[in-house]
N, C-alpha and C positions, 0 to 999 in steps of 0.2 A: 508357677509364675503366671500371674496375667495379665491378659493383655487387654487394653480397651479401645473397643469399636466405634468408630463415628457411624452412626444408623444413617445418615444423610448419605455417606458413601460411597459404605461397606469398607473404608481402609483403616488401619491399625494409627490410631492417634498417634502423632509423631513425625509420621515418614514422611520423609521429603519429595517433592513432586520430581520426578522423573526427570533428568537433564536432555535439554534439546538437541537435537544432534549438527554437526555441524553443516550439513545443508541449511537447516530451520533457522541457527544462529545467524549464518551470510543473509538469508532473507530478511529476517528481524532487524538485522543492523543497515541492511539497504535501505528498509522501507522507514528509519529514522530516520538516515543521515547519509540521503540519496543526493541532497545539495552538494552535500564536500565532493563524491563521487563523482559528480558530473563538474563540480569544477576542476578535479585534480585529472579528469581522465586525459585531455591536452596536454598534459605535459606526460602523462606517463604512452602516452603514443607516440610523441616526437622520442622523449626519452629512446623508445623501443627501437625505431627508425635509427634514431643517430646511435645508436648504443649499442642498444641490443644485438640485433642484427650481424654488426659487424662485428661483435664478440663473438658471436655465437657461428658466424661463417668462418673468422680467422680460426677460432679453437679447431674447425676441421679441416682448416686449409693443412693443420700442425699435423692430424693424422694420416696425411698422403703425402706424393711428391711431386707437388703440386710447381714448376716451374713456366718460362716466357715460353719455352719451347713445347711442352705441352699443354699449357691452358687453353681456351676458347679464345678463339682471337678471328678479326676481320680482315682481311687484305683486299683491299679494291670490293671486287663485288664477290668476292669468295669467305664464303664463311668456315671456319675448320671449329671442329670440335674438339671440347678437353678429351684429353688422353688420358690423364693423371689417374694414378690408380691408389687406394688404400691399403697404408702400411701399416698402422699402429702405433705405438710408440718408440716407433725406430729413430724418428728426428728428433726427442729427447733425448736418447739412450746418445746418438750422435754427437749432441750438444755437450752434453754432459762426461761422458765417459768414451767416445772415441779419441782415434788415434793424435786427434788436431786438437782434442779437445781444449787442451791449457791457450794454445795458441788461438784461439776462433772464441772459449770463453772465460776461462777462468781469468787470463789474464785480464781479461775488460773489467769482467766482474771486479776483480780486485783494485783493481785502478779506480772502477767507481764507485766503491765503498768510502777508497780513501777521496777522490774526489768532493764526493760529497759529505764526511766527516769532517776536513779542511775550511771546504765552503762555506758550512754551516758554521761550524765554529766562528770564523771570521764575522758573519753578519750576525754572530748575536753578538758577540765581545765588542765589536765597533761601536754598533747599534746601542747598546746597551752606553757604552761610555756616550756618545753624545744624544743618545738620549738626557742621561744625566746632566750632561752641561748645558743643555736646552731649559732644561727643568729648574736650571737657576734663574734669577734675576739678571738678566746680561743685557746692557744696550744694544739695541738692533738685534733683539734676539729672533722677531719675525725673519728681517732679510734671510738672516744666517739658516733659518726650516725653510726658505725658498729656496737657496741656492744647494743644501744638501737634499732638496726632493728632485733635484732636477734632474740627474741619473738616472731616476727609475719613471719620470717623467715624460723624460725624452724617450721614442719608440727606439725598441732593441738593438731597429738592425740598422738603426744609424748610429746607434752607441758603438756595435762592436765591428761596421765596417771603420770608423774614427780608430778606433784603438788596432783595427789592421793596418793602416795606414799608419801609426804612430810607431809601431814595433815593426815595419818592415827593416829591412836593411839600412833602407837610406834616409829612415821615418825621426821625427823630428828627438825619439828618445835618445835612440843612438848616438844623433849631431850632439846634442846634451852632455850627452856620456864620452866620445871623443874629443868636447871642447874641456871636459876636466879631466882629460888623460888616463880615463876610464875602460875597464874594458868592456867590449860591444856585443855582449851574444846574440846568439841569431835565436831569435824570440822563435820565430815562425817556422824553423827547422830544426834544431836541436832536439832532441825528443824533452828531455829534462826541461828547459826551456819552453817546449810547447805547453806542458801542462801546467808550469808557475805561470804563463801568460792565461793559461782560461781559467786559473783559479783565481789570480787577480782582477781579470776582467767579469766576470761571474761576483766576485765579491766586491767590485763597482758596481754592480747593478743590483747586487741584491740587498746591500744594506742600509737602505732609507726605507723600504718595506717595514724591518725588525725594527727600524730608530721610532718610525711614525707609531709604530704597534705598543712600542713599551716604553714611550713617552705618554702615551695612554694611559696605559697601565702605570705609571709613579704617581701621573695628575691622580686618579682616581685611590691612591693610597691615603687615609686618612691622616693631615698633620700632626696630632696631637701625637700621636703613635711615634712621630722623630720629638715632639717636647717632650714627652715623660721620658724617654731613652735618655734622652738629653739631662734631664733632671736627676736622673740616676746613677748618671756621672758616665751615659758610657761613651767612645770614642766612637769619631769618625764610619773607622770599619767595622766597630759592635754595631751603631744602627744598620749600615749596607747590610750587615751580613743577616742581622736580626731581625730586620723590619722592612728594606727593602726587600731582598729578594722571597721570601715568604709572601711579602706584598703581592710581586708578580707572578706568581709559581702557574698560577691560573693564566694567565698572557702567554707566560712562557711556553709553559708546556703545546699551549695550539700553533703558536709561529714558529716552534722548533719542530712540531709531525709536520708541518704545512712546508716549512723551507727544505725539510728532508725529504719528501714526495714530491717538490717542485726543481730540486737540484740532482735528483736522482733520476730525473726523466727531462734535466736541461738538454732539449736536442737545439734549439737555435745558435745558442753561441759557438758552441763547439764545431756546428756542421758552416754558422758564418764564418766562424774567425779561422777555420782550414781549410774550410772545402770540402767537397766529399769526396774528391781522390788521396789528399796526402794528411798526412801526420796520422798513419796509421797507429799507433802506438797511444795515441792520446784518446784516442775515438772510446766515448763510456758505451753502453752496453745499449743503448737506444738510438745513436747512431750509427753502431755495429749492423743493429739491426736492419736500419735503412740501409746500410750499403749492401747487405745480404740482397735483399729485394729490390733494391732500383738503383744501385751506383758498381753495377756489373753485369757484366754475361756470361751466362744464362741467369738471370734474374731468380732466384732463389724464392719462393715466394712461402714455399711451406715452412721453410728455416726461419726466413724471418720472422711469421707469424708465430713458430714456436719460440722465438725470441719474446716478443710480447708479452704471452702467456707466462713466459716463466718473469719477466720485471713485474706484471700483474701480481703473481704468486710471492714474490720476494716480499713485494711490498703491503699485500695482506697479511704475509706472516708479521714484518713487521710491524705493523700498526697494531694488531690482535698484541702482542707482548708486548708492546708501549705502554698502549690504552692499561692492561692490567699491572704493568709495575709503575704507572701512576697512582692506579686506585689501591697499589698495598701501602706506597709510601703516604696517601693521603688519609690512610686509616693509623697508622704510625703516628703519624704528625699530632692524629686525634687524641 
């Protein structure tokens, strides 16, 4: 076999020049595109500050037992220092598989699964239907997208102290329901009761979001796509089923990971429309957490924060097997 020499130098015709390493690469790519780098490093500094930081503090607050009583704290002009010592992962193990565990999380856990498979549901099915009747030719059909944006328009926590006042006892649903000889449940006590009131009020507020999104999404469907269906004689729910929603499958699929991330870590209405002493029972797994850590004594602080950690965790698993049994059904489809 031979092999032939470049006399210029000394290497075997062919071979490829030596790959740079990744030190040389980071310098090479800085000294290109050192602009983007100093535009972007502001945000990934704040990022770090707001983000970072208290990620990266909370995850070890998870590994000790870290409480009010033995944190760092001030009194007058006496300073005391933390006590708190490193456990490990005793406050998982705790969460998870101790004595209380069903009671402190599985139950929440489970309540907020169905919580927010309920919620969501509702604001895309709503959504979706007056999306579609927007999407017709209707007189006054502007007024009718003002007056349905106005729920999520209006700021939260006047929406859902309005809807405490309307479901109190003596709140104007009741009077309603006593004056057609109805009967009156106690919205804001009952456990069963407490949870259809924040599923309802949660699904007031959340579904002019989905309506505005995939009223988007139909405009942006091409019409000829309903003429030819049309032309080939098929009905009504062959085009919905064939050409609408294949239409939005792309819409869909982001404001269904986005309302399931954002209904799965609803801490406002929950914590406005109960409080954070009562309707224990109803509390999802992120206001659990705040009560752990600031709505008792001795303020729980390690607990809570392994509270976090693990809805962080939940919710990265889930979005990881979202994201890919989108892209098998989208190869499918192909």
């Amino acid at each position: 076999m031979t092999v032939a020499i470049d006399r210029a130098t000394g290497k075997r015709r062919g071979d490829r020049a030596p790959r740079p390493g990744l030190g040389q690469r980071f310098r090479n790519g800085f000294q290109k595109y050192w602009y983007a780098y100093a535009m972007i490093a502001p945000v990934v500094v704040v990022l770090g500050v707001l983000v970072g930081y208290p990620l990266v503090r909370g995850f070890y607050l998870t590994l000790t037992d870290a409480n009010s009583l033995n944190s760092a704290r001030t009194i007058g002009v006496n300073h005391i220092d933390a006590t708190y010592k490193f456990i490990g992962l005793d406050n998982y193990h705790d969460i998870l598989f101790g004595p209380t565990a069903y009671d402190r999380f599985w139950s929440h856990f489970l309540w907020t699964v169905f919580w927010t498979v309920a919620c969501v549901a509702l604001h895309y099915s709503i959504g979706l239907g007056l999306a579609l009747m927007l999407n017709q030719k209707l007189r006054g059909r502007t007024a009718y997208r003002l007056l349905l944006v106005l729920p999520w328009a209006v700021p939260t926590f006047v929406t859902v102290f309005s809807w405490r006042i309307m479901l109190a006892d003596s709140g104007v649903l009741n009077q309603i329901l006593g004056s057609l000889h109805l009967p009156q449940p106690e919205w804001l006590e009952d456990t069963f009761w407490q949870r259809f009131s924040a599923i309802m009020v949660n699904t007031w507020c959340g579904v002019p979001f989905m309506m505005l999104s995939l009223l988007g999404g139909l405009q942006s469907i091409d019409s000829s796509l309903y003429e030819a269906a049309e032309m080939d004689g098929a009905s009504a729910w062959q085009r919905f089923r064939h050409v609408t929603l294949p239409g939005l499958r792309s819409v869909s699929s982001t404001v269904v990971l986005l309302g399931i991330i954002w209904t799965f870590n609803q801490f406002v209405i929950i914590f406005l429309l109960f409080g954070k002493n009562s309707a224990p029972d109803a509390q999802i797994l992120v206001t659990w957490a705040y009560q752990l850590g600031f709505g008792q004594q001795p303020r729980d602080f390690a607990q809570s924060a392994a509270y976090g950690v693990l809805l962080l965790s939940i919710l990265t698993v889930f979005t990881s097997f979202y994201f890919r049994w989108l892209k098998r059904n989208d190869q499918l489809a192909v």
